[in-house]
SEPATOR-743594 format. One record per atom (N, C-alpha, C, CB): y, x, z; residue in one letter. Coordinates in steps of 0.1 Angstrom, whole numbers, plus 5000, padded with zeros to 4 digits. Glycine has a CB too. Example, Ala and Ser with C-alpha at 12.3 -4.5 7.8 and 13.67 -1.06 7.14 Angstrom:
! SEPATOR-743594
494351325078A495551235078A496751325078A495551135090A497851285071S498951375071S500051295079S499451415057S
END
This chain:
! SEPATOR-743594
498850085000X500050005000X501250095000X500049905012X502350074990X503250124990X504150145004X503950064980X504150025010X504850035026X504550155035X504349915036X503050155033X502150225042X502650415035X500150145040X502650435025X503050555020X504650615024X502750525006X505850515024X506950475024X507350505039X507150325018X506150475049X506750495063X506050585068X506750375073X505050715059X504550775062X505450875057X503450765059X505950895046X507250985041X508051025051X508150915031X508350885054X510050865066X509350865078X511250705067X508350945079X507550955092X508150835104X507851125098X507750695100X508250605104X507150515110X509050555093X507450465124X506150345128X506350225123X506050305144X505650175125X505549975117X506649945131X503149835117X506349995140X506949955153X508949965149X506350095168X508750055144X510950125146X511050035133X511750385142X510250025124X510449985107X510549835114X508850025092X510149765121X510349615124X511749565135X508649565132X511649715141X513449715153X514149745141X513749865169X513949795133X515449855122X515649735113X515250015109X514449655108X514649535097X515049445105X513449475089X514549425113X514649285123X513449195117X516349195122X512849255111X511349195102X510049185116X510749365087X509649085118X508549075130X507549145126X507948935133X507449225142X506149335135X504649245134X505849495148X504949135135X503249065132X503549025117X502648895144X504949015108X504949065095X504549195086X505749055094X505449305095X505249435090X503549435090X506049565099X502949445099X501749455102X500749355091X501649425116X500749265089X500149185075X500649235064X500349025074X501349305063X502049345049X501149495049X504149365048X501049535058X500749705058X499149735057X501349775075X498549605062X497349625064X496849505050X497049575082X497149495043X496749375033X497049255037X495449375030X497049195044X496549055050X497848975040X496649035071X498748975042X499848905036X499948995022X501148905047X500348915008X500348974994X502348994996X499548834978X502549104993X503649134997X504449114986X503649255001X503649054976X504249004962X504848844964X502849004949X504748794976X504848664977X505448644992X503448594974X506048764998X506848755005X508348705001X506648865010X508748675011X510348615011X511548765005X510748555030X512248714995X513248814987X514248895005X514648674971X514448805015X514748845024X514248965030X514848755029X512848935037X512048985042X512149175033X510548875041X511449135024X511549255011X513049365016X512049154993X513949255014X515049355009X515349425029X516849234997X515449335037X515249405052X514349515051X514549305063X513349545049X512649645046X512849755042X512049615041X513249725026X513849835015X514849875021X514349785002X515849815025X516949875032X516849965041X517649805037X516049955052X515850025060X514750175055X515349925069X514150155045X513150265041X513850345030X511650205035X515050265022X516150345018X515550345003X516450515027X515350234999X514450204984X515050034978X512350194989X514450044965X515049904962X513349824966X515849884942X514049674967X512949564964X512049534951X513549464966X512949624944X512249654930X511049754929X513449724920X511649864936X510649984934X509349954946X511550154938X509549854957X508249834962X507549744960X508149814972X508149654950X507149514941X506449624930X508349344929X507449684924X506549764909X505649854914X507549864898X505649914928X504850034933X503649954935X505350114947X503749864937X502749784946X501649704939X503649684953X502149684929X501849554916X500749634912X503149524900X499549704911X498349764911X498649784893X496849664919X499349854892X499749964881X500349814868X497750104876X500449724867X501049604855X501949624858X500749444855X502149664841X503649694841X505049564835X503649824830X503749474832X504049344833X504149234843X503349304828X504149294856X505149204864X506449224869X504649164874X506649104872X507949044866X508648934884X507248904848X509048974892X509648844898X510648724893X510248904909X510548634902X511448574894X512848574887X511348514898X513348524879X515148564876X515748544891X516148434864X515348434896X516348354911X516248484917X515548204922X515048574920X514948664930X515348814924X513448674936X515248814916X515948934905X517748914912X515748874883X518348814909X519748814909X520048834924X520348674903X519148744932X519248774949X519248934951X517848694958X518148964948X518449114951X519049174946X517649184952X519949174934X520849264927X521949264935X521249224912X522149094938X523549104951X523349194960X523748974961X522249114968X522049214981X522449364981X520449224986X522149434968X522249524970X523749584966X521249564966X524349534960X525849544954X526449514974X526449374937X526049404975X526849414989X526449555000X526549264997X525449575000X524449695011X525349785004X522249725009X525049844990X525549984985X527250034988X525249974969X528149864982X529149914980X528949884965X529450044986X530549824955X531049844941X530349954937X532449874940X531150094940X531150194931X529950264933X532350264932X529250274939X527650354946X526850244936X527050344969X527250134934X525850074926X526050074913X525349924930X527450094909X527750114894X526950254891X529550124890X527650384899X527150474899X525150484901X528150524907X524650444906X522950404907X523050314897X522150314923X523450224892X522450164883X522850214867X522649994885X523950284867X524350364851X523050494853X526550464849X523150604866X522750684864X521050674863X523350754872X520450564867X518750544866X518950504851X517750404878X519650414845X519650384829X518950234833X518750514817X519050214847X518150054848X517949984839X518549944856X519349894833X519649844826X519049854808X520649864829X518850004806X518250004794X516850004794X518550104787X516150064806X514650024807X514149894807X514150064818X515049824814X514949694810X514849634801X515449654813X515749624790X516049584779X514749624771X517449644775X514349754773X512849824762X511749744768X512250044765X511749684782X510549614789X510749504780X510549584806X511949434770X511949324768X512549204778X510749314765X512849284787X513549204801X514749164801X513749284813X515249084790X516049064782X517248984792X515349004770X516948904803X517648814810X517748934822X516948654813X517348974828X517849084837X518549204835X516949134842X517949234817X518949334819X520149314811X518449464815X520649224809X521749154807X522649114818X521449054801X521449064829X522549014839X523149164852X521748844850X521849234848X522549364853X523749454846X521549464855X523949414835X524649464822X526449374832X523749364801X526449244831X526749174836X528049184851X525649124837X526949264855X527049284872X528049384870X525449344882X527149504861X528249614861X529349604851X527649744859X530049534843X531149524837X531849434847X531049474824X531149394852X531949314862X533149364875X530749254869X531749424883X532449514893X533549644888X531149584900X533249644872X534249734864X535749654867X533749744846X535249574862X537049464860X537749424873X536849284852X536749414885X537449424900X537849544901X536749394912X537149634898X538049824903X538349844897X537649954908X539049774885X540149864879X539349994874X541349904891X537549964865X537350084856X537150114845X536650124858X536650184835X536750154827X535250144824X537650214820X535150044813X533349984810X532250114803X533449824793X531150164810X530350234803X530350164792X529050244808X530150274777X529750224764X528550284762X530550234753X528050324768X526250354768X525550244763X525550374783X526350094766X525549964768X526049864758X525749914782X527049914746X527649854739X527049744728X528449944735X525449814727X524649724715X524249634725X523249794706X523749614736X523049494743X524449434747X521949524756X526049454748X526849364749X526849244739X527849414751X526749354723X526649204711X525149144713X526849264691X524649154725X523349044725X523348934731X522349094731X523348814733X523148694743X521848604741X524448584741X521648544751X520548464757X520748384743X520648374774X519448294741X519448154729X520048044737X517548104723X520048054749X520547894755X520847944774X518747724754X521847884777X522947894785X521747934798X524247734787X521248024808X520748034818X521347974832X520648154818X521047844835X522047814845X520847854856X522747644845X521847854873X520947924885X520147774882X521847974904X519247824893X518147684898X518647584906X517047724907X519347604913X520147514921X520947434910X521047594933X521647434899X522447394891X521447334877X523447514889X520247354880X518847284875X518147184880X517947364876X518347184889X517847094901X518047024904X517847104909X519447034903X520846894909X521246804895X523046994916X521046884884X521146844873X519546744868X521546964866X518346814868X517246744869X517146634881X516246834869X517846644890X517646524902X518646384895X518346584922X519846424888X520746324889X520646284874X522146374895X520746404864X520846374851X522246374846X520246244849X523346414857X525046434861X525146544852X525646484879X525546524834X526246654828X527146714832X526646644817X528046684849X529346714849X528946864857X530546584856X527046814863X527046924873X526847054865X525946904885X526247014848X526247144845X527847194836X524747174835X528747134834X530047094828X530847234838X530646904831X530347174851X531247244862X530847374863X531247174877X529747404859X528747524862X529447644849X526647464858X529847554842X529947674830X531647664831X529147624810X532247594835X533947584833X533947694851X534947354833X533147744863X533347844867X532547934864X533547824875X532247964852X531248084855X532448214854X529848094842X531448294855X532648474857X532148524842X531948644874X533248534836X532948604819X532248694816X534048654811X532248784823X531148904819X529948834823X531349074828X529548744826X527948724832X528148574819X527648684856X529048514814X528948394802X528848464787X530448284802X529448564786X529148644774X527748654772X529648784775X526948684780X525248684774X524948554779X523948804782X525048414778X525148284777X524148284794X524548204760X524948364803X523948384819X525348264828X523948634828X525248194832X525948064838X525748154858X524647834832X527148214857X527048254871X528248254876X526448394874X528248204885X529548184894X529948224905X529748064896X529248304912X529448344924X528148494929X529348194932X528448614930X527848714934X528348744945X527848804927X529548734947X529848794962X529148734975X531248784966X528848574975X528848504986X527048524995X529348324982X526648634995X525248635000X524848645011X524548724997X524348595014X523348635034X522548685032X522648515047X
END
């Protein structure tokens, strides 16, 4: 198990790894030992973890995933943890991490076409709050967009419950432009717990 390798590195107990997450050690402990599929843990749980072991939620799903390079979490939990980590890192530390791994273009070669767009997204974004100027490393997947508008799930939901076009009307009249340019319907990154 990647955990189990991860707190052997950081010469780390399941014990301090559950006082530092705030993660229950009768969690850590099912995760470490098999019992619980750590692929089906909570995006929360995960990212408490990562944080503390000083890794993404990315690199312990893909470590973990018994070598398929074909999985995939969901978009909802993709975007959750891209926040989380824009808020954990800081703006300019995650512009700088996510240009210097090339995330974004590995992505794009996986065919990961909605992630690595909305990471494309993220970082033009955080560009136009700090006042930077836009990598053009990434300039061919800007002339790319989705076939049909990606709205969140919640804005799926409320719309499938009611059948209310105004809720998806409202969804796209706030979205944030760098994330509507690849037809990704997102309105809000900052607001995470």
């Amino acid at each position: 198990m990647i955990i189990n390798e991860l707190l052997e590195k950081e010469k780390m107990s399941r014990y301090r790894l559950s006082k530092e997450s705030g993660v229950a050690m009768t969690t850590i402990t099912d995760i470490c030992s098999g019992k619980a599929d750590i692929n089906k843990c909570a995006a929360g749980t995960l990212h408490k973890i990562a944080k503390v072991l000083g890794v993404t939620v990315d690199s312990i799903l893909d470590n973990n995933y018994q070598g398929s390079v074909d999985y995939r979490c969901s978009f909802e939990t993709f975007k959750s943890n891209t926040c989380h980590h824009v808020k954990d890192m800081g703006d300019i530390d995650f512009i700088i991490e996510t240009l210097e791994s090339d995330e974004i273009g590995k992505l794009y070669k996986r065919r990961w076409y909605r992630e690595s767009m909305y990471l494309l997204a993220m970082i033009d974004y955080l560009s136009r709050m700090n006042n930077l100027p836009l990598c053009t490393n990434y300039n061919e997947i800007r002339s790319k967009k989705l076939d049909n508008p990606c709205f969140s799930a919640g804005v799926t939901v409320a719309y499938a419950a009611t059948g209310d076009e105004s809720i998806k009307e409202k969804a796209l009249a706030n979205a944030i432009p760098e994330f509507m340019r690849f037809n990704i319907v997102e309105s809000e990154v900052r607001d995470v717990c």
